[in-house]
N, C-alpha and C positions, 0 to 999 in steps of 0.2 A: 379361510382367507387371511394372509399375513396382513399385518395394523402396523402401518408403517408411521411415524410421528417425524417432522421436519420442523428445522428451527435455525434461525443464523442470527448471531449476534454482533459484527462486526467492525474494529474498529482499531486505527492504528496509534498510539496513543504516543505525543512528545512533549514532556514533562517540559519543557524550557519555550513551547509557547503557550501566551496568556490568557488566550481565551477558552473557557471552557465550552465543552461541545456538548447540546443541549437538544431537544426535540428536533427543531429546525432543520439539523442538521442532517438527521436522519431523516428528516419527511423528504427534502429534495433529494436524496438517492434512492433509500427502501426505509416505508416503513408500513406491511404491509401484512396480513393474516388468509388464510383460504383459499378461497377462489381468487380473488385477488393478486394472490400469489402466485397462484400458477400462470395467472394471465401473464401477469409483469414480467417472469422469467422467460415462457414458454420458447423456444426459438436460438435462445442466449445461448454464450458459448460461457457461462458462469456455472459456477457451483449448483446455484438452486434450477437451472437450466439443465441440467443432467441428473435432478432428481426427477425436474417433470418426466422428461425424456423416460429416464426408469421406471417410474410407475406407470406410464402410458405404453410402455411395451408390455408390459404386466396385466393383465385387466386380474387377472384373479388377486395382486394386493392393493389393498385401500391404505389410501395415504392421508394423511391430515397434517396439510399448511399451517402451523401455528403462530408465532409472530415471527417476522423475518424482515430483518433490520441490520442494517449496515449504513455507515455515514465515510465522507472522506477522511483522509488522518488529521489528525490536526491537536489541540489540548487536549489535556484529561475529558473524560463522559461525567456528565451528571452524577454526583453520588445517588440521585434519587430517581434517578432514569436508568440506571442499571437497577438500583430493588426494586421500580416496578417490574422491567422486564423478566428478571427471576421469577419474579411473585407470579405474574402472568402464564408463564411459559412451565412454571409448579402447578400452579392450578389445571391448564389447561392438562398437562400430561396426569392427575391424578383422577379429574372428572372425566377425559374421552378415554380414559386406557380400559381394560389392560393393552398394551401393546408388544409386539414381535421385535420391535426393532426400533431404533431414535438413530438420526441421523443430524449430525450438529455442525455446522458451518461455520466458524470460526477466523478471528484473523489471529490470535495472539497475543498480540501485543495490546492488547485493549487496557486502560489505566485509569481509574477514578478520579476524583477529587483527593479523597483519602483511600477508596479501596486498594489496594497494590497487586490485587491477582484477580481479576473480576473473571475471565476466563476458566481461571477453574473455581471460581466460586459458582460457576454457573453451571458447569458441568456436575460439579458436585448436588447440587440442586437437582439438575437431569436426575441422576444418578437414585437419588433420596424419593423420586418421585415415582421414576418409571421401575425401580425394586431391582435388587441383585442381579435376578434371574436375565433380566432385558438386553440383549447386547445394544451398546454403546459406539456407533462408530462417531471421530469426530477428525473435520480436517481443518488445516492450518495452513498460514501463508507463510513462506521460504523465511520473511522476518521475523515467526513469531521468536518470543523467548518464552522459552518452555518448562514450566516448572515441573520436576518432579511429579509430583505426586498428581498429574495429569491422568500417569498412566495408570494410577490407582482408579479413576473416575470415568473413564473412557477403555475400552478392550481394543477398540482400533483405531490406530490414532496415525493421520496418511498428512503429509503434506506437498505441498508443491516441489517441482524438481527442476523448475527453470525462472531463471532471470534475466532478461525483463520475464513477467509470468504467465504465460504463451500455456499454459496448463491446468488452468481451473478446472474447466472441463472434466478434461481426462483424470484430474485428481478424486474429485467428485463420484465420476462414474468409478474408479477404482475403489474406494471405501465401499462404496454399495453394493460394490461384486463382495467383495469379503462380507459384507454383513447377509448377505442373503446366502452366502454359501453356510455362517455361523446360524443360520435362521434354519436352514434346510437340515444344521445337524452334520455338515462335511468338517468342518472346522470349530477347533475352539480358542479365537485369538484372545491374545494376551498382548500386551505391550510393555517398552521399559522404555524410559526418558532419562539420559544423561546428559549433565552438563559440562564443557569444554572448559571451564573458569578461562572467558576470553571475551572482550567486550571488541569485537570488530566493525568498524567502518564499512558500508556498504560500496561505497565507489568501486571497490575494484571485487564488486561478488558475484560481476555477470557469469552466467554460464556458460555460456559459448566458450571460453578459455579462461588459462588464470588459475589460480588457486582453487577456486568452487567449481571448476568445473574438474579440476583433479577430486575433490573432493569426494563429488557425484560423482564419479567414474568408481572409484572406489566403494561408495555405499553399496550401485549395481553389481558390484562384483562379489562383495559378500549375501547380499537377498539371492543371487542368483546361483554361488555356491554351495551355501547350506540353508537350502529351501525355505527361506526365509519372505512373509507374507510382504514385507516392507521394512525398508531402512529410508529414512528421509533426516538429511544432514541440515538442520537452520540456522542460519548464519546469526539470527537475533534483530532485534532493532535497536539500535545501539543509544538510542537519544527516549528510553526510558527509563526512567531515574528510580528504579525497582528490584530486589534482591535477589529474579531471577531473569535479567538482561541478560544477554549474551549469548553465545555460540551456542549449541546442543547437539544431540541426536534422538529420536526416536524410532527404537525397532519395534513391528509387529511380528510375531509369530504363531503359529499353532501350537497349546501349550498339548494336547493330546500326542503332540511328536518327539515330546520331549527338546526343545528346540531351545529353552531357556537359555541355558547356557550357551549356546552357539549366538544367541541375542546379546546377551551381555559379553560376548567377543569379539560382535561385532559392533556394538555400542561404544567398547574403548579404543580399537580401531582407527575408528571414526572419528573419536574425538580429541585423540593423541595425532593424526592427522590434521584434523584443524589448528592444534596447538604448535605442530611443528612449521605451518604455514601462518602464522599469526602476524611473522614481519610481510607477508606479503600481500595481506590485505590493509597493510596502511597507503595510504594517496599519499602521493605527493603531488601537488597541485598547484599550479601556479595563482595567484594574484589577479585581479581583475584585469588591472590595466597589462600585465605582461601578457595574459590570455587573448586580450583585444589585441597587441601589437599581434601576437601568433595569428589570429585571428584574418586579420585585415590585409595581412601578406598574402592569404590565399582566395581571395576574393576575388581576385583580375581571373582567375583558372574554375572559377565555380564558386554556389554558393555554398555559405560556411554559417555553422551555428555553433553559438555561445552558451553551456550552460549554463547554470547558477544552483548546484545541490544545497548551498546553503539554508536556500529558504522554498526549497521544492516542497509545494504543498502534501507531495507523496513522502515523504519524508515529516511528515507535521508543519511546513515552514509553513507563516502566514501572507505569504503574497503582500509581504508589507516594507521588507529592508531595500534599499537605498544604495547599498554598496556596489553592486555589479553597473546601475546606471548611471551612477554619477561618471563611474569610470568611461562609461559610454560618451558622455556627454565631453569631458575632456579631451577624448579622441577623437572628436570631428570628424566623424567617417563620412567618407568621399563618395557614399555605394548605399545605394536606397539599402535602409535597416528598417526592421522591426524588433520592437519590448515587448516580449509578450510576459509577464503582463506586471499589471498592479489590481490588487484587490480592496478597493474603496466606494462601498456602497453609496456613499456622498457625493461620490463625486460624479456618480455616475446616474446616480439622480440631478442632478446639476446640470450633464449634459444634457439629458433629458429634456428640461424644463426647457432649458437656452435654446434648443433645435441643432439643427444640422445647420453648420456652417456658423456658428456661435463661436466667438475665441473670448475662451477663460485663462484666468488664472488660477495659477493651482498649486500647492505641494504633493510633490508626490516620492510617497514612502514616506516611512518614519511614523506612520497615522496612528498605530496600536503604543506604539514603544520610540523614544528616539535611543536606546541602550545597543541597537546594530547602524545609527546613525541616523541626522535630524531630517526631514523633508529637502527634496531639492526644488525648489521654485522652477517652475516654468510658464510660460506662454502658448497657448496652443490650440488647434481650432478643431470643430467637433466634427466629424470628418463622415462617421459610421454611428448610428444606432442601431440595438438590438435587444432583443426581449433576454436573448442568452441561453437558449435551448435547442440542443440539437441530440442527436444519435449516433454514437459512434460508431465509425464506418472499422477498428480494427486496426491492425490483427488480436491487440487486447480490447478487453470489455465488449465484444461486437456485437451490435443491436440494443445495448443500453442506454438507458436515456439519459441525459445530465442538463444541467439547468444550473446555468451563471449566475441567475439573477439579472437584472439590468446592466447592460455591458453596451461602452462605446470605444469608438478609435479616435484619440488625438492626432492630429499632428502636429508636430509642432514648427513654431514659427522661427521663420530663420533658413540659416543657409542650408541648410545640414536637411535632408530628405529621409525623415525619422517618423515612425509612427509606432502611440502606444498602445496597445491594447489593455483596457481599464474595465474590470467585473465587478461584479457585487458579492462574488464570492470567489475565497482560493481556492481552483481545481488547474492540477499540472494540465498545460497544452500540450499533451501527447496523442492527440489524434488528427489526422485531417479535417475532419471535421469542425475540426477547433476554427481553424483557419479559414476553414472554406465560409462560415458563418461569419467572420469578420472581413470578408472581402478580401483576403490575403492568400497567395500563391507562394507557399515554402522555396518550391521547386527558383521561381522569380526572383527572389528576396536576397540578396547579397551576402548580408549581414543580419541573423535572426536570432536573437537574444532572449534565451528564456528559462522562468523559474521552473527548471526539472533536472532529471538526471537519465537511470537509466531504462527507463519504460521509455522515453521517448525515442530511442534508438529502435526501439521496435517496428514503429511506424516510419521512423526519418532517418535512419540506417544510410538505405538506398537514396536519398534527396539530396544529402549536401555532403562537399567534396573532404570535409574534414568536421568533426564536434568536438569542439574544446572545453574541457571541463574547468572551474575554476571554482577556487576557495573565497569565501567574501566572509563578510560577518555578520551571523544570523543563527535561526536555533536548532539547526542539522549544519552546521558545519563540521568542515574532515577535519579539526584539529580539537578531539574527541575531550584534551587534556584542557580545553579552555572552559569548558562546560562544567556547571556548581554541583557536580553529584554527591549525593549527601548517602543515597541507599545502595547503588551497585558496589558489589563488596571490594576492595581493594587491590587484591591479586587479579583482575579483569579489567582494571585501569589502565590505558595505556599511558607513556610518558609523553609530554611534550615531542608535537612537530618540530 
């Protein structure tokens, strides 16, 4: 009977916001071992969702849930919450093994206090634990930045192929087919990780068209030419402050086919393509207030949404800057709007206490930091409570549970028919769900203004008659050159917008 060992450690890391991301963090997404695990997933169209899936079509292999943990992006992780979780997940893989197989779940871009490569210090850990012999599959998300010697620690190493990332799943169940074929004995993979020396901006890295999705056309074209187990092209997360940020590639192959070198042909390929496309993944973005005039033109014809990747919580922002609404507030829109949102646990106990139908006063933004701009003062009456927990309904994360914290709707007072939506924690409103919990109809909403980018298009694509992206100031902003990098190496810099 194959011994199959699962594990995820999960976490997007932005070195330029200031809070670090601690327990907490992880308990309201996953923080979870066992059976437990399998329950929480079972169903999901997630990574650990397709492991259940796999060993549940399998009765003859035994699987063992270890700790499986993922939080949303946001500051550095704990330095002392990443050594436990090594320590944990070393133990546990040297007292339940020996094992056939480890299967590691992965975001990439995960960043310490001070560690600067906690991903592969973890896999290296796997690797020390579960012995040579073990194959290794591990996967990653489209942003990781991928270090080298990953592919040293890992034999299969698969990531995502779509953005917004519509392929967890399938990514998931794809590493497991390779590892079980390397388990049966059909295959013996290898991997190679190269880097593009390119630090890109994510705005413009959807796949659907554009530069990444030439990209991915290209990677499919070489795995599918010279039989290659996997090619997966990662664009990087460009807003960690780490010495292997940036662009990548890594191929899987069978090293029994002699396939090496067709790997590493395809590996420069790839990344001499990303380099040549390098000016075409810079934004150019408008301004707040120019995005609102675009904005607000199309609004008499349908509704229209505004985003704000500055401080997209999926992106690390903290649901905290000030910039996109003040500019709102300026503009005086004529056409019921929505803010979704602000992230201030204060205030939102505040509603709380006041009741429904309470009018506060308030600052809002600015609460963490005023360094993206001070609080804007408002007026505004408590409109909506809510505990802040729901389930997304998709087509990302589907059937996953999430939890705001205490979350209310203001309105605010005055001419202007404006409501904001205020959490206790930053999580991008990219699902219905989101809405549908705050008493809010996208579809109705005129004017809807919110901290994300492009996961939200997945769900609100089809909703509104235009989504205006806009640059503001904050610590995923597209003007990569305003940002204090001390570690990403210099040739991967871009110049001033």
């Amino acid at each position: 009977m194959p011994r199959l060992a699962v594990l995820r450690f999960s976490h997007e890391g932005n070195s330029f916001n200031p809070v670090v991301t601690g327990r907490p963090a992880f308990a309201r997404e996953a923080w979870c071992a066992g059976e437990a695990a399998v329950a929480a997933h079972r169903g999901t169209r997630s990574e650990l969702g397709a492991a259940v899936e796999f060993l549940e079509a399998r009765p003859d292999w035994r699987g063992v849930f270890l700790r499986c943990a993922s939080a949303p992006p946001g500051g550095p992780v704990a330095d002392d919450l990443i050594e436990t979780v090594i320590a944990e997940v070393s133990d546990g893989l040297a007292s339940e093994g020996p094992w056939d197989g480890v299967f590691v779940s992965l975001h990439g871009a995960m960043i310490g206090e001070t560690r600067l490569a906690p991903d592969l210090d973890l896999l290296r850990a796997v690797r020390a634990a579960a012995g040579s012999g073990c194959p290794i599959t591990a996967t990653f998300d489209l942003h990781a930045n991928m270090a080298p010697a990953i592919a040293g620690a890992a034999d299969i190493v698969v990531g995502y192929k779509t953005y917004p990332h519509m392929d967890m799943f399938e990514t998931a169940a794809k590493a497991l087919g390779l590892l079980e074929r390397a388990v049966r004995g059909e295959i013996a993979p290898r991997s190679v990780v190269r880097p593009a020396d390119a630090l890109l901006a994510s705005h413009n890295m959807r796949t659907a068209a554009g530069p990444m999705a030439e990209i991915e056309a290209l990677a499919a074209q070489f795995a599918e030419r010279h039989g290659l187990l996997d090619v997966t092209p990662f664009g990087g997360f460009a807003y960690a402050d780490v010495p292997q940020a940036g662009a990548s590639v890594a191929v899987c192959y069978d090293g029994r086919r002699g396939s090496e070198d067709k790997a590493n042909a395809a590996a420069r390929a790839v990344t001499a393509a990303m380099g040549e496309r390098r000016a075409a993944f810079r934004p150019d973005l408008p301004g707040a207030s120019a995005g609102l005039r675009r904005a607000l033109a199309e609004t008499a014809r349908g509704p229209v949404a505004v985003v704000e990747p500055a401080d997209n919580p999926m992106s690390g922002g903290t649901g905290d800057t000030p910039g996109l609404f003040r500019a709102l507030l300026e503009a005086r829109p004529e056409v019921p709007s929505v803010f979704a949102f602000f992230a201030d646990p204060g205030l939102a106990e505040q509603a709380h206490a006041a009741g429904q139908g309470a009018v506060l006063d308030a600052g809002l933004g600015g609460r963490l930091t005023d360094a993206f701009g001070p609080p804007v003062a408002v007026e505004a009456r408590v409109e909506r409570l809510t505990e802040g927990r729901f389930v997304n309904e998709g087509p990302m994360w589907a059937g996953q549970s999430v939890d705001l914290g205490a979350t209310t709707v203001l309105r605010l007072q005055g001419p202007a028919d404006l409501r904001v939506i205020v959490t206790s924690v930053p999580v991008s409103p990219n699902d219905p769900a989101y809405f549908r919990l705050h008493g809010i109809d996208p579809g109705e909403t005129r004017l809807l203004c919110a901290k994300a980018k492009n996961h939200f298009r997945a769900a609100f694509d089809g909703t509104f008659r235009a989504i205006v992206d806009v640059d503001t100031p904050g610590p995923a902003t597209a003007d990569l050159a305003a940002l204090p990098f001390t570690r990403v190496p210099k040739s991967r810099l871009p110049s001033p917008l």
